[in-house]
C-alpha positions in Angstrom: 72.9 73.7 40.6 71.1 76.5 41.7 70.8 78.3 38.4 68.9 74.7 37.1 66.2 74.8 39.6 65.7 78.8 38.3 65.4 77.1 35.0 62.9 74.5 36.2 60.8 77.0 37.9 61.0 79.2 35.3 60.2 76.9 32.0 57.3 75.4 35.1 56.1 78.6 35.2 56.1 79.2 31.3 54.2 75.9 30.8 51.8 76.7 33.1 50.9 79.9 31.8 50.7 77.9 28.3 48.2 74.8 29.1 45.3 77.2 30.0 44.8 78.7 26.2 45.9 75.8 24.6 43.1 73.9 26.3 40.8 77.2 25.2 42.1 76.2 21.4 41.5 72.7 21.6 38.0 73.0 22.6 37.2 75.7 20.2 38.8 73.3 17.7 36.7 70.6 18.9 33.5 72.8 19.1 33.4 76.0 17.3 35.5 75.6 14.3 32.9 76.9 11.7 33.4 80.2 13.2 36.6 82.2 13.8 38.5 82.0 17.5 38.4 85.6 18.0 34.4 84.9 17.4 34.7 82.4 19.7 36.2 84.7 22.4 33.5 87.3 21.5 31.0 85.2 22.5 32.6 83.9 25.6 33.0 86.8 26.7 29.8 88.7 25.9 27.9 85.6 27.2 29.9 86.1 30.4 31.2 82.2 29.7 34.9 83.6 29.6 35.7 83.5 33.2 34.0 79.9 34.3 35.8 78.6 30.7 39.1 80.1 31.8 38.7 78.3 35.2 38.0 75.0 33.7 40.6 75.7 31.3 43.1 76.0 34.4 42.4 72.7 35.7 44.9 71.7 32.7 47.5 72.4 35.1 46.9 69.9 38.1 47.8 67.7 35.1 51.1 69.5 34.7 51.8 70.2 38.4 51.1 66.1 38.9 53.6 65.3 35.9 56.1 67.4 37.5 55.8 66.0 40.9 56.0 62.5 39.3 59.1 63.0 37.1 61.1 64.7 40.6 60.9 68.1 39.3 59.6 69.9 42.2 60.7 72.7 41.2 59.1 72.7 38.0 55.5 71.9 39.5 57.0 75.2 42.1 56.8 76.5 38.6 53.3 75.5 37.3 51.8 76.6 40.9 53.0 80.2 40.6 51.5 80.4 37.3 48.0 78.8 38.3 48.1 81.4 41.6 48.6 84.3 38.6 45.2 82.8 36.5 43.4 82.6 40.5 44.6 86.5 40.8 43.0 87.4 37.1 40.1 85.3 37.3 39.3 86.3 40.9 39.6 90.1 39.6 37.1 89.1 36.5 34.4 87.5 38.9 34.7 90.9 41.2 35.3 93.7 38.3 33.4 92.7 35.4 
């Protein structure tokens, strides 16, 4: 029983680390596919769009934390909230360092 709601959290946690950059893919798919990603990421980042694109990009996982909470996995969206507290951390230390 206990070792389950590890699981949860821990595959939670792994998804929620996951949805940001795949939502980053999707819309350089969707956008910016005549040029390479790592392009894409140059110019993000040199434009100083990386950090406001990550943070939108994080909003993927209210999605996931809602899912989780709707299919009685608590501990799951316990999970997906650690993971979206890390992104807060980095993009936090982005906004102040860089």
């Amino acid at each position: 029983m206990k070792d389950s709601k590890i699981l949860l959290r821990i595959s939670g946690g792994v998804i929620g680390l996951i949805g940001p950059p795949i939502v980053l893919w999707l819309y350089y798919l969707i956008q910016y596919s005549d040029v390479g990603f790592t392009v894409f990421i140059e110019r993000l980042w040199y434009t100083t769009l990386f950090t406001p694109m990550l943070s939108l990009a994080v909003l993927v996982n209210l999605l996931l934390f809602f899912a989780f909470i709707w299919l009685d996995k608590d501990d799951g969206s316990a999970g997906v909230l650690l993971s979206t507290l890390l992104y807060a951390f980095v993009i936090f230390g982005l906004k102040i360092f860089i």
